[in-house]
C-alpha positions as CSV (number, residue, x, y, z in Angstrom):
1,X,11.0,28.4,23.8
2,X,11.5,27.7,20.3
3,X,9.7,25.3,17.8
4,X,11.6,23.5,15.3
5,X,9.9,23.4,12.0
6,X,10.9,21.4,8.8
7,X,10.3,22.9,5.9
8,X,8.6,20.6,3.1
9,X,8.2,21.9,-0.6
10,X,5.0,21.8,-2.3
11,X,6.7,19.2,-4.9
12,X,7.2,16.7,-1.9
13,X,3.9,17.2,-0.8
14,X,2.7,15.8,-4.2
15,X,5.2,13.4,-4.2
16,X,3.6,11.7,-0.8
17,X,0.5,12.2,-2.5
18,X,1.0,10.0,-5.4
19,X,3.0,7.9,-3.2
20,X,0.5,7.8,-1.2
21,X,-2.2,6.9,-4.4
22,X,0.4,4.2,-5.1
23,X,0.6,2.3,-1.7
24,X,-3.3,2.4,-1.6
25,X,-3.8,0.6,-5.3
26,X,-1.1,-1.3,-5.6
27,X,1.3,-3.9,-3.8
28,X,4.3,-2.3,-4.4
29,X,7.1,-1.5,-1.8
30,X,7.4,1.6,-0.3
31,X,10.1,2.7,-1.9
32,X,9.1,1.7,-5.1
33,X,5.7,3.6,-5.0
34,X,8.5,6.6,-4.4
35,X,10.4,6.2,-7.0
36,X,7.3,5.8,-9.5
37,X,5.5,8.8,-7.9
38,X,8.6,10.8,-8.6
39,X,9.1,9.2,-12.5
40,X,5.1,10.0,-12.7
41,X,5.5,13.7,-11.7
42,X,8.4,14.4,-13.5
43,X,6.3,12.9,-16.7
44,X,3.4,15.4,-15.8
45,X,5.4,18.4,-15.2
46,X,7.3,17.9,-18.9
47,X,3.7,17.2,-20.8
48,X,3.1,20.3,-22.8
49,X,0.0,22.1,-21.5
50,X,-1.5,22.2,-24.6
51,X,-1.4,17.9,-24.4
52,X,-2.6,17.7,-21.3
C-alpha cells in the first residue's frame, strides 16, 4: 500500500495564508486575492531587514 503525498513549499503555505487573510477582509475574487498575496510577499521578502 502506498500513500501519495504532494509536496507543498513553505512559500505556498504563506501564500494560502495571505490568500487566505485576503478572501476574509475583502471582496475580491479568488484569484485576485492570489495574485495580491503573491505581489504582497514578494514585496516583504525584498524589504531590507533593517526597514522592516
Amino acid at each position: 500500500m502506498t500513500t501519495d503525498t504532494a509536496f507543498v513549499s513553505r512559500y505556498d503555505l504563506r501564500v494560502k495564508l495571505v490568500q487566505d487573510v485576503l478572501k476574509e477582509n475583502t471582496k475580491l475574487s479568488d484569484d485576485r486575492c492570489q495574485e495580491l498575496a503573491v505581489r504582497l510577499l514578494h514585496t516583504i521578502d525584498n524589504t531590507p531587514e533593517r526597514v522592516r
